[in-house]
N, C-alpha and C positions, 0 to 999 in steps of 0.2 A: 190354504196352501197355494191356489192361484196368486196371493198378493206378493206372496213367499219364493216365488219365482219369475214373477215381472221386477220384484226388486235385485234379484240376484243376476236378470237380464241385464239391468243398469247396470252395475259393478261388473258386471261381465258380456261385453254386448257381442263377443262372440260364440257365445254357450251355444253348444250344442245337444250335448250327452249328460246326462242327471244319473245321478243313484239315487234310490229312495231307501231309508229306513220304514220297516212297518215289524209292530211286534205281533207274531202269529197266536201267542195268549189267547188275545178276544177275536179270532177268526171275523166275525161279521164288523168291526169296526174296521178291524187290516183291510179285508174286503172292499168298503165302503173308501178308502183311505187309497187303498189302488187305484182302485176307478177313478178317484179326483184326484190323485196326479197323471193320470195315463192321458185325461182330458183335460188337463190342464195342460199337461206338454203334447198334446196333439193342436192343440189352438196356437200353441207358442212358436211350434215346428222343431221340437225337441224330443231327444229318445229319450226313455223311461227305463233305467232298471233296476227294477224292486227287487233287495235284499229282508228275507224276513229272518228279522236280528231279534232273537228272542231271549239271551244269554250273552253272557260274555265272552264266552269263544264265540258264538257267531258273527260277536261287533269284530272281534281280532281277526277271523276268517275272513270276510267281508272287508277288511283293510287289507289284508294281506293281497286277496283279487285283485283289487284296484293296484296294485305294482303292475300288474298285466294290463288289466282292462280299465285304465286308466280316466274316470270319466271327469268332465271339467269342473262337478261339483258332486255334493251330496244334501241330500233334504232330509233331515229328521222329523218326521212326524211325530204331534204332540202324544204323549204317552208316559204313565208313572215310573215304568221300565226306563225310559231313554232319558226321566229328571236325573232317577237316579243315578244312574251311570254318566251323566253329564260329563264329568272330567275326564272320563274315558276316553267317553267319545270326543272334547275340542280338543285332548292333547292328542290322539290318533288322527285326528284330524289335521291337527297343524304339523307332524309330525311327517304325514304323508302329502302336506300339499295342498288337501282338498279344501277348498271356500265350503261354509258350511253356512247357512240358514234356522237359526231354531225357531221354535214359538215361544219361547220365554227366555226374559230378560237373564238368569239365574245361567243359564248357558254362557251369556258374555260376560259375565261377569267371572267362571270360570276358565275364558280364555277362547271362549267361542269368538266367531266372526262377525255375526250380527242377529239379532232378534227382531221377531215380529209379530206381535200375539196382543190378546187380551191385558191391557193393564191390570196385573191381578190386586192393586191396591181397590182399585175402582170396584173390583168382584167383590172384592169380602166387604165393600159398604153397603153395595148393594145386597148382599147375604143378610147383611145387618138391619138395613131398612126392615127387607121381609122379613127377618124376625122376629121385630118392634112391631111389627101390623097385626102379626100373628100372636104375640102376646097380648095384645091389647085388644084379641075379639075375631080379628080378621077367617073367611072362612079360606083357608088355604086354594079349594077349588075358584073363589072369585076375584084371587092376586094374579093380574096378569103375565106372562110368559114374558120373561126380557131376560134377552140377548146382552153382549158385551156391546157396548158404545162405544169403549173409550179405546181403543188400540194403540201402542208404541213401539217404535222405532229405535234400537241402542244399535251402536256400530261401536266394536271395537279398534280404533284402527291401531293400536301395536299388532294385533292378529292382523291385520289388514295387508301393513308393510310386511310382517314377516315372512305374508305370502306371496309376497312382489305387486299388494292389488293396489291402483291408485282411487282411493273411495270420490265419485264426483259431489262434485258441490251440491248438486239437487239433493243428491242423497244425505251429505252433510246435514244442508239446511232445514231436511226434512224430518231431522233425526230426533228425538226426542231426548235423547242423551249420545255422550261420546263420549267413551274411555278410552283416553290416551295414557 
């Protein structure tokens, strides 16, 4: 989440004011998911406010707010709820304005603004490796713990322009893909 908003710093170097998506479902993960943006935007020097969007009127309520309390983005945190609803949430998004951040690519490519997450191709090989160890003997407690490696960057910039954003070069360069 912290990368997720230093990058939305670049594309926005006057951000002040975040929404956050968090689904109240798994209470101790939203929990956990508050805390890391609350300190995330307290080190950034940005306000934090968390929307717990658990349902589809709650994503439409929470759009609806922001006509009033207008903030200069919103962060969707990773969650099967907010895959789902994904086109919901870029066309309410692009609908209303707001520069949006996802953690997977599957957002931008529905219209979202830019992604930044786990390469999930790279997951499922690595799913595979450790399945191939484990069929062939492995004892599952001596495969060690690993984390994602591979992380990328998609910017859509049609979403980009539509929202009057001009995406800079670093970030271009840095992209790992771009749909124009």
């Amino acid at each position: 989440m912290p990368k997720r908003l230093e990058l939305l710093r670049e594309l926005i170097p006057a951000l002040t004011q975040v929404a956050v998506f968090v689904n109240p479902a798994n209470p101790a993960r939203a929990e956990f998911l508050v805390r890391e943006a609350e300190s995330a935007g307290r080190t950034m020097g940005l306000q934090i406010q968390v929307f717990h969007t658990g349902s589809v009127r709650e994503i439409n309520a929470a759009f609806t707010t922001f006509a009033s309390q207008r903030p200069d983005a919103l962060l969707v945190t990773p969650d099967p709820f907010f895959t789902a609803s994904r086109a919901q949430i870029a066309t309410l998004a692009a609908r209303h304005g707001v520069p949006t951040p996802f953690s997977a690519r599957d957002y931008v490519e529905t219209g979202g603004l830019m992604s930044y997450g786990p390469n999930i191709n790279d997951a499922f090989h690595q799913a595979g490796v450790y399945t191939g160890r484990v069929l062939k003997g492995a004892k599952i407690a001596d495969l060690p713990v690993v984390q994602s490696a591979k992380f990328e960057l998609v910017i859509n910039l049609k979403t980009a322009k539509a929202l009057g954003l001009t995406v800079p070069s670093t970030l271009l360069v840095s992209a790992d893909e771009v749909i124009e």
